[in-house]
C-alpha positions as a printed NumPy array, in Angstrom:
array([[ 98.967, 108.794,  65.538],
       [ 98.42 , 111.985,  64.104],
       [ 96.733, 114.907,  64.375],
       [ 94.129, 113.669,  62.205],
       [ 93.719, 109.964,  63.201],
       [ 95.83 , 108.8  ,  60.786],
       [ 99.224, 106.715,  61.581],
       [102.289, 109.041,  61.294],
       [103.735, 107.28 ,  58.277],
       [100.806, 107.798,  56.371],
       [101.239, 111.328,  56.936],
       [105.108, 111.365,  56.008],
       [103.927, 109.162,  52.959],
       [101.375, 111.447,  51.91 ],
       [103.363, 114.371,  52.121],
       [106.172, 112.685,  50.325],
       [103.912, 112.144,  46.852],
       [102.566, 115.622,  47.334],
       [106.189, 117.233,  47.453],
       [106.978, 114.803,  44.668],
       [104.025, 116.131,  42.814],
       [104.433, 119.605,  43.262],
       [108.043, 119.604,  42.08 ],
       [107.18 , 117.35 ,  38.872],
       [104.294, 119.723,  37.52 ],
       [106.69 , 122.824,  38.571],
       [109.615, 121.319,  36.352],
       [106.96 , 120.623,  33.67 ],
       [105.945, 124.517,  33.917],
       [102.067, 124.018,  34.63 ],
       [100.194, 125.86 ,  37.411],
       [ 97.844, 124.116,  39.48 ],
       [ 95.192, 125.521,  37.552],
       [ 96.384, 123.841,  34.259],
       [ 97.056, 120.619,  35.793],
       [ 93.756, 120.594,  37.182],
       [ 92.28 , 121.574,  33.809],
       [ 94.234, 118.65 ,  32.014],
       [ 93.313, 115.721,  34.983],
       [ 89.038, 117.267,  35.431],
       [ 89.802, 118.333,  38.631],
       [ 89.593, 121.826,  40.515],
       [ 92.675, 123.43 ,  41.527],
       [ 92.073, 123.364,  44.894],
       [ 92.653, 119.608,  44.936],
       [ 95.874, 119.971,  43.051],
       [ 97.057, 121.898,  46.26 ],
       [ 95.602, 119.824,  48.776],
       [ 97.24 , 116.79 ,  47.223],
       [100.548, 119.051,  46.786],
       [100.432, 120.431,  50.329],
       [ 99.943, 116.585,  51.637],
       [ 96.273, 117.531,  53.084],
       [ 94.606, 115.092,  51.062],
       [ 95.194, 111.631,  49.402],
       [ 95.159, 111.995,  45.783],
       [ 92.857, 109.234,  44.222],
       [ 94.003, 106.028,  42.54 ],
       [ 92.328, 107.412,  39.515],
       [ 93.884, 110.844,  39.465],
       [ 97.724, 109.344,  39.75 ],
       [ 98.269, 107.784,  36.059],
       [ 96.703, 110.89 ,  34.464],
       [ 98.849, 113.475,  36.732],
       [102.109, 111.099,  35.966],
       [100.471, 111.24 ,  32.088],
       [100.195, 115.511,  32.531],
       [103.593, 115.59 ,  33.633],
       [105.436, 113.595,  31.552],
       [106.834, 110.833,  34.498],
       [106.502, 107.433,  34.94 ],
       [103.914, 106.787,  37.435],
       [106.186, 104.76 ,  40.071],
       [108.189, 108.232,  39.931],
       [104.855, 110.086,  42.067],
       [104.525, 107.089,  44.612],
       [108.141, 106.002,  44.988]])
């Protein structure tokens, strides 16, 4: 387990879509501000997700994938 409860491959998963994430909105030149502008979210998610400190929501994938310009299974691979 984790520091936070959580198994450790959860954490390496989570971390995995954020570094994913990060480096797909980088390449598509949008700060975390825009990206959260485009998906209705605050910024400060965008990070957390990014940083793997928080789970991004089923929701929130599709239209980050959409912002981005990647397949979806490309995030969550």
């Amino acid at each position: 387990m984790g520091p936070s409860g959580q198994p450790t491959w959860v954490l390496s998963h989570r971390q995995a879509i954020g570094d994913r994430a990060r480096a797909t909105r980088e390449h598509a030149n949008l700060s975390q501000l825009r990206l959260g502008e485009i998906v209705g979210v605050d910024h400060k998610r965008i990070h957390r997700i990014a940083y793997g400190v928080s789970d991004p929501t089923l929701g929130l994938l599709p239209k980050s994938a959409r912002a981005v310009d990647v397949p979806l299974a490309n995030l969550v691979r």
